[in-house]
C-alpha positions in Angstrom: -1.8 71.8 -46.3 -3.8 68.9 -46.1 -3.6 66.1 -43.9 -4.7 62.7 -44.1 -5.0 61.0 -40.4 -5.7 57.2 -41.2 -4.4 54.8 -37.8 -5.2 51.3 -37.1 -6.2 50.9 -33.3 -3.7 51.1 -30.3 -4.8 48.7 -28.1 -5.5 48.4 -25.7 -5.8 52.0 -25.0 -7.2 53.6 -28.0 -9.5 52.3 -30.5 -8.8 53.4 -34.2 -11.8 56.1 -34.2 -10.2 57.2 -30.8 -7.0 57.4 -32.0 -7.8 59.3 -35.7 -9.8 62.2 -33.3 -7.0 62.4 -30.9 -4.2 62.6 -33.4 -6.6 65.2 -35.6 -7.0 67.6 -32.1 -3.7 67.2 -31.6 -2.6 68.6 -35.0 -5.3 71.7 -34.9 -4.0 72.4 -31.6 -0.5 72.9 -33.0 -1.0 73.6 -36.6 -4.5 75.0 -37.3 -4.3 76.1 -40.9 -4.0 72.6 -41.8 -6.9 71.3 -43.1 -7.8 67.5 -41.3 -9.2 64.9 -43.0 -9.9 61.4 -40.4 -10.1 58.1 -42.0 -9.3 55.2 -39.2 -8.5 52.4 -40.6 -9.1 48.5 -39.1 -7.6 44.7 -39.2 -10.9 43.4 -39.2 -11.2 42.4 -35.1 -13.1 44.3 -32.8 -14.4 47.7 -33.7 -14.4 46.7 -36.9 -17.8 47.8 -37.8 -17.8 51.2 -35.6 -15.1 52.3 -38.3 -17.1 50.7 -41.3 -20.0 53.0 -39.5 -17.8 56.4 -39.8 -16.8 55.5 -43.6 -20.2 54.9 -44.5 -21.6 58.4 -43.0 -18.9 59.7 -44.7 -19.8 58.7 -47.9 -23.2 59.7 -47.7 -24.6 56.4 -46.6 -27.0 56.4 -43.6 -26.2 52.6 -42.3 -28.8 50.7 -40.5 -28.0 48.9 -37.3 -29.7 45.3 -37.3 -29.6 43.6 -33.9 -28.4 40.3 -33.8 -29.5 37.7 -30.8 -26.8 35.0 -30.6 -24.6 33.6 -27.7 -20.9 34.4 -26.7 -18.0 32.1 -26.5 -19.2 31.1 -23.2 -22.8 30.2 -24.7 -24.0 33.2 -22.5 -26.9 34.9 -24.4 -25.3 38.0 -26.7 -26.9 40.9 -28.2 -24.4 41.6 -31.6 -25.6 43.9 -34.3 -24.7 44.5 -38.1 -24.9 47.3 -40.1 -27.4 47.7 -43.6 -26.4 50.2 -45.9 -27.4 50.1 -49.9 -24.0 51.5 -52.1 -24.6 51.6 -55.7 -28.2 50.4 -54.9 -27.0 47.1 -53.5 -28.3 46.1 -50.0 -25.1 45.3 -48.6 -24.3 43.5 -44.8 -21.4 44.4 -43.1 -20.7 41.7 -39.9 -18.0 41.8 -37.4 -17.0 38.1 -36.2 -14.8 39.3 -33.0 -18.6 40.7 -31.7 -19.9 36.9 -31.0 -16.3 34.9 -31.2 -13.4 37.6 -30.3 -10.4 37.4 -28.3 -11.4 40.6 -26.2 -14.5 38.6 -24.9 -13.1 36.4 -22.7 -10.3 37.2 -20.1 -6.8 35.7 -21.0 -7.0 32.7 -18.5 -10.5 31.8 -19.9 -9.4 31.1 -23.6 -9.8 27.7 -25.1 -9.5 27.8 -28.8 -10.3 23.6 -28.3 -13.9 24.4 -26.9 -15.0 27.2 -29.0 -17.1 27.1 -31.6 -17.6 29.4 -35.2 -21.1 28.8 -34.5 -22.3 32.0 -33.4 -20.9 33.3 -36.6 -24.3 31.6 -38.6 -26.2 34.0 -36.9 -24.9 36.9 -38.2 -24.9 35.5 -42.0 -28.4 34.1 -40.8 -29.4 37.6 -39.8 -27.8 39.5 -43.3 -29.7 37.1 -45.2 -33.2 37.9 -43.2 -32.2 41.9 -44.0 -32.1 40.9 -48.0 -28.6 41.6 -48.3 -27.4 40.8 -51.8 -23.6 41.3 -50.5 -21.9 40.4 -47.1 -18.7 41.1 -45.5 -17.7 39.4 -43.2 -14.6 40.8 -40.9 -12.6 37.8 -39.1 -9.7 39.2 -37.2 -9.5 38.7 -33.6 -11.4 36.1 -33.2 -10.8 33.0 -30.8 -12.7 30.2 -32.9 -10.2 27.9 -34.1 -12.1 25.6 -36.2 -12.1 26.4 -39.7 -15.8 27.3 -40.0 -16.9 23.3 -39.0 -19.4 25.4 -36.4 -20.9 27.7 -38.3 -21.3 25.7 -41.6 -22.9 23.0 -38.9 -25.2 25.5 -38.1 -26.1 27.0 -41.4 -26.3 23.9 -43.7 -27.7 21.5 -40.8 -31.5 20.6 -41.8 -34.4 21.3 -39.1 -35.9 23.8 -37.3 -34.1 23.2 -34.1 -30.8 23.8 -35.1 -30.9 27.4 -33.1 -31.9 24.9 -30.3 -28.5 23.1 -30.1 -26.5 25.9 -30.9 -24.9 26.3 -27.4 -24.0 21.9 -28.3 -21.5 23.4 -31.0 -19.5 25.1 -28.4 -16.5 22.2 -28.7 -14.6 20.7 -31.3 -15.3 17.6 -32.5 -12.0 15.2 -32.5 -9.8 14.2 -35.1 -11.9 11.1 -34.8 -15.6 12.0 -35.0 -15.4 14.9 -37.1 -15.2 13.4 -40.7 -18.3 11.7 -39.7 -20.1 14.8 -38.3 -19.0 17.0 -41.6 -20.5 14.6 -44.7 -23.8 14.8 -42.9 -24.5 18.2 -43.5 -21.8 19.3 -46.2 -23.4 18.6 -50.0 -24.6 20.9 -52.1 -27.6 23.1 -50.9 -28.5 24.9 -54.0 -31.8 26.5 -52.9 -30.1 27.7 -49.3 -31.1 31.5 -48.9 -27.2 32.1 -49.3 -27.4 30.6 -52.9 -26.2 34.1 -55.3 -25.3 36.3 -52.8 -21.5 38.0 -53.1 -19.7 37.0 -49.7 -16.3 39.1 -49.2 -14.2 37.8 -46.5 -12.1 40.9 -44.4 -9.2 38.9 -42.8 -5.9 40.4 -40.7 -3.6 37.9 -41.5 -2.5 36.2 -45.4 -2.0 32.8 -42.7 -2.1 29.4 -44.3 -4.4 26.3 -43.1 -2.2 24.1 -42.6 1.4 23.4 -41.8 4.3 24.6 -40.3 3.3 28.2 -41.4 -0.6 27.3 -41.0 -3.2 28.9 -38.3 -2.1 26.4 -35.7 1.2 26.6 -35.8 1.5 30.5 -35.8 -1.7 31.8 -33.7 -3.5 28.6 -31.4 -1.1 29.1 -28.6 -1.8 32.8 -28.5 -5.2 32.0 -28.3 -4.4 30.0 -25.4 -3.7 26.7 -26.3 -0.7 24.8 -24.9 1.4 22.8 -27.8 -0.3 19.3 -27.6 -3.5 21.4 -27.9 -2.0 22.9 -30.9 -1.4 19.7 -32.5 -4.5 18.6 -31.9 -6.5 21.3 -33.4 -4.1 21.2 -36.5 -5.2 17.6 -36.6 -8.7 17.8 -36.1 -8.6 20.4 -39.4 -6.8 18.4 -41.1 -9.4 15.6 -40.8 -11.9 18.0 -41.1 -11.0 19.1 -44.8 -10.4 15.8 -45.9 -14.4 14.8 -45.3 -15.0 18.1 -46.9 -13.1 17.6 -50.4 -14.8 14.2 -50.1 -18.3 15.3 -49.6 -17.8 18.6 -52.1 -15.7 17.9 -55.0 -13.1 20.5 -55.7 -13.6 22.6 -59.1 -10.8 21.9 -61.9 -8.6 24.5 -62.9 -9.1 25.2 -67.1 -5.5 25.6 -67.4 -3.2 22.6 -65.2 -6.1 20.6 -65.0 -5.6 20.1 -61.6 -8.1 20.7 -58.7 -8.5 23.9 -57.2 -7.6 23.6 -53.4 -9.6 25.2 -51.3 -7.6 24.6 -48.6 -4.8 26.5 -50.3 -6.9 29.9 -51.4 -5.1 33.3 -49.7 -5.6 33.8 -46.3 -7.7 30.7 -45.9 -6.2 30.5 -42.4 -7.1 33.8 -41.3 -9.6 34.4 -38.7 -8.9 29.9 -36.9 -9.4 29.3 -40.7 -13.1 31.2 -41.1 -11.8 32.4 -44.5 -11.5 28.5 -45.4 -14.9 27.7 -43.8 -16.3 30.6 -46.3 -15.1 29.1 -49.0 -16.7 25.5 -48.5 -20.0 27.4 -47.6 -20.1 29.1 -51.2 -19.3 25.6 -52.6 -22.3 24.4 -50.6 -24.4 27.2 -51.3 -23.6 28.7 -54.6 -22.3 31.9 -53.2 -20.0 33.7 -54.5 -16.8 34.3 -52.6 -14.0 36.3 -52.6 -11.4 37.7 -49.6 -9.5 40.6 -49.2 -6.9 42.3 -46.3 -9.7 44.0 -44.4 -7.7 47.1 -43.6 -7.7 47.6 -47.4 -11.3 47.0 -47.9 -11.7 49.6 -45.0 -9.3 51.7 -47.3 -11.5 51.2 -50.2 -14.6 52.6 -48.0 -13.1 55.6 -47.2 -11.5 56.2 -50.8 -8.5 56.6 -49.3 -6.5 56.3 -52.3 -8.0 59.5 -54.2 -8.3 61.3 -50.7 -4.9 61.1 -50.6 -4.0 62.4 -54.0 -2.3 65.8 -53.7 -2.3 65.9 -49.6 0.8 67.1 -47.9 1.3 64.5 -45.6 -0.4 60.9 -44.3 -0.3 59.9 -41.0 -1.1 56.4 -39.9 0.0 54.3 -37.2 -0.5 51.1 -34.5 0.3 49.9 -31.1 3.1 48.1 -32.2 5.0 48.4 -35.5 6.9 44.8 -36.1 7.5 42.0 -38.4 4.2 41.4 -38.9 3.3 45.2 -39.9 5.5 44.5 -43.3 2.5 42.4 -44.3 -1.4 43.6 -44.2 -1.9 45.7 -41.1 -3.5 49.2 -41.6 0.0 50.6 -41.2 0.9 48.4 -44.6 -2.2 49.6 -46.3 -1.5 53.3 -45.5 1.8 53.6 -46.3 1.1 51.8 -49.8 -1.4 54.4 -50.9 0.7 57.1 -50.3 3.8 55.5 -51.9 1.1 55.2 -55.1 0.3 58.6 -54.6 3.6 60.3 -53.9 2.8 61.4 -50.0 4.9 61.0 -47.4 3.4 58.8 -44.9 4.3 59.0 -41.6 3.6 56.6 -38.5 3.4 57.1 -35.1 3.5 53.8 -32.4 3.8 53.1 -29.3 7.0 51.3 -30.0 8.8 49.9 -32.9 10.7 47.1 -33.3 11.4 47.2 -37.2 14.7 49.0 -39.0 14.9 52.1 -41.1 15.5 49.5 -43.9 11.9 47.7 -43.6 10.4 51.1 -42.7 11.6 52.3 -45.9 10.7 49.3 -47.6 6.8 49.8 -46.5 7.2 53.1 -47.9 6.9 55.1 -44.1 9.0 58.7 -44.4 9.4 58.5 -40.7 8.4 56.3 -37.5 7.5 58.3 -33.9 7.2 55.5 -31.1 6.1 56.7 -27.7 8.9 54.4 -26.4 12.0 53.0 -27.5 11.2 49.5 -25.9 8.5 47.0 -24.2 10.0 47.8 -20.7 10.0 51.9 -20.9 6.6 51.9 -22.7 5.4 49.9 -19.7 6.3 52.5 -17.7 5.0 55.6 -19.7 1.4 53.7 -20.1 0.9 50.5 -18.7 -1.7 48.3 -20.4 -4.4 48.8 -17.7 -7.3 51.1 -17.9 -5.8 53.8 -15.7 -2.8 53.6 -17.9 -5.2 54.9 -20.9 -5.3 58.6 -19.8 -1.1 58.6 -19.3 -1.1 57.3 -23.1 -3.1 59.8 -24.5 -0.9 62.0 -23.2 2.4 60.5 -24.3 0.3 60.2 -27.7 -0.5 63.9 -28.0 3.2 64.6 -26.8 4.7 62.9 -29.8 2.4 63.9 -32.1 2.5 67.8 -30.9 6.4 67.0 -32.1 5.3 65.6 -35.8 3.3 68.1 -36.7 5.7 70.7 -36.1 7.9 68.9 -38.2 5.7 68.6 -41.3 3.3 71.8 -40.7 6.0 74.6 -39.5 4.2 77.8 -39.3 5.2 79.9 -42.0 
């Protein structure tokens, strides 16, 4: 039989190329006429690129690493990279925003989605462009930045050589007040700007909104650390900010309604402290073509996941958590969609689940394994602590020892 292993990460114990190779033992171990085919899968945040990497090499690609000298989220000097490959002849850049603005980079008590900046996000576009890519992708999940691009494009549309300079300057938001002003000085159409032509695809986690009650700072500022007025605020100081930007870039007409094509509305333009958003205004400015899409499906795409998985016996996917939000665009969702299109039973194993056999069934999973039947118990089968990563593995190879029995019994 053949079996398709394709999980998201488990953090914060496993990452998803951790996770794929400990599942894949696990099965050999306990059914080893099975033949094992690894494709880890990811949301777009950290360790994005590492499974870009594997997909690539699998395809035949040899990727080239590019180093990329930015700062952190701290302004601390970073040392991010990208990776080059050329498919169908296209030089293509693949960039991984959670390497120079990510959660992960910063302890918990150290966030401040108010005094981060997307800046350091120009200098990975800045560094595809010096490569010759003709396509970027840029991956946005994770990422602490919560200010809907206004950084980077400051930094990539801003005149003068000694824009690098400053770029530590951009590490706060400018207020509600201030930041209309700030924006029409640099946003306005750049048509010869290095960017002009090139294909930008934007890999985000979440289909979030902008604005509103169901926008970016509603749903995800105050797990970033913000407290509720901060919240507010930063809702605000978007707000403000894409008024001066449908001011200083005039907003294309729909040929049907002949109304004007929000940019503020697109999918996803939340996703990533609205990064998806700040894409968009930066292929108004610059001519370049843009496009998102649920980065765990363009990961998908890379491995060719959906005509892997036509005639395998069984997929197995899986996450740290499944819950509400795994109904939407997480590599669990993607997963289990292929192998509803191709008629395999997908499977998923979590460390715990807090969804229903009726949305499971819905997503199109033929059975859920969690390690742990709630928050408490998993805490004490692995705690989230670096010693707790060896007891997870082991709980990990445990369960899984259990579903491939189920689905590979010897004959």
């Amino acid at each position: 039989m053949r079996v398709l292993i394709a999980p998201g990460a488990f953090a914060p114990w496993l990452s998803a190329g951790g996770a794929a190779t400990l599942i894949a033992d696990t099965w050999t171990s306990v059914a080893g006429w099975d033949e094992i085919t690894c494709c880890p899968l990811s949301d777009g945040g950290a360790g994005f690129l590492d499974v870009v990497e594997q997909a690539l090499l699998a395809d035949g690609l040899d990727p080239q690493v590019l180093p990329v000298q930015t700062v952190g989220p701290d302004g601390a000097p970073l040392l991010a990279h990208a990776l080059l490959a050329r498919p169908d002849g296209v030089p293509t850049v693949w960039l991984e925003a959670a390497q120079v603005v990510g959660l992960h980079l910063v302890t918990e008590a150290e966030r401040d989605p108010a005094g981060t900046s997307s800046a350091p996000v120009a200098d990975l576009l800045q560094a595809a462009v010096d490569a010759g890519a003709r396509r970027v992708v840029l991956a946005v999940g994770g990422v602490l930045a919560h200010d809907a691009g206004r950084g980077m494009l400051e930094r990539l549309l801003s005149d003068g050589d000694d824009s690098r300079d400053h770029l530590a300057d951009d590490s706060t938001h400018a207020s509600a007040d201030d930041s209309g002003d700030r924006a029409t000085g640099f946003l306005r159409p750049h048509p010869s700007h290095p960017l002009a032509d090139v294909d930008l695809l934007v890999a985000w986690d979440w289909d979030v909104t902008l604005l509103g009650l169901s926008g970016v700072s509603a749903q995800f500022a105050t797990d970033k650390g913000a407290t509720p007025e901060q919240a507010q605020q930063l809702e605000a100081d978007i707000g403000v900010f894409v008024d001066a930007v449908r001011q200083a870039l005039p907003e294309p007409t729909d040929l049907l309604s002949g109304r004007p094509v929000r940019r503020d509305k697109v999918p996803a333009a939340g996703a990533g402290g609205g990064l998806v958003y700040g894409m968009e205004v930066l292929g108004a400015a610059t001519g370049a073509r843009v496009r998102s899409v649920s980065a765990a499906v363009h990961v998908a795409e890379l491995w060719h996941l959906a005509q892997r998985a036509r005639g395998a016996g069984v997929l197995v996917t899986g996450e740290a958590v499944l819950d509400w939000q795994s109904v939407a665009h997480t590599e669990v969702a993607t997963a289990a969609a292929i192998g509803l299109a191709a008629g395999v039973p997908t499977v998923a194993v979590c460390a715990r689940s807090e969804l229903g056999r009726r949305e499971t069934m819905a997503l199109g999973l033929s059975g859920v394994h969690p390690l742990a039947p709630d928050r408490r118990r998993l805490g004490e089968i692995a705690p989230s602590t670096p010693a707790g990563t060896d007891a997870f593995r082991a709980a990990l190879e445990h369960r899984v020892t259990r579903v491939a029995r189920t689905w590979s019994p010897r004959a």
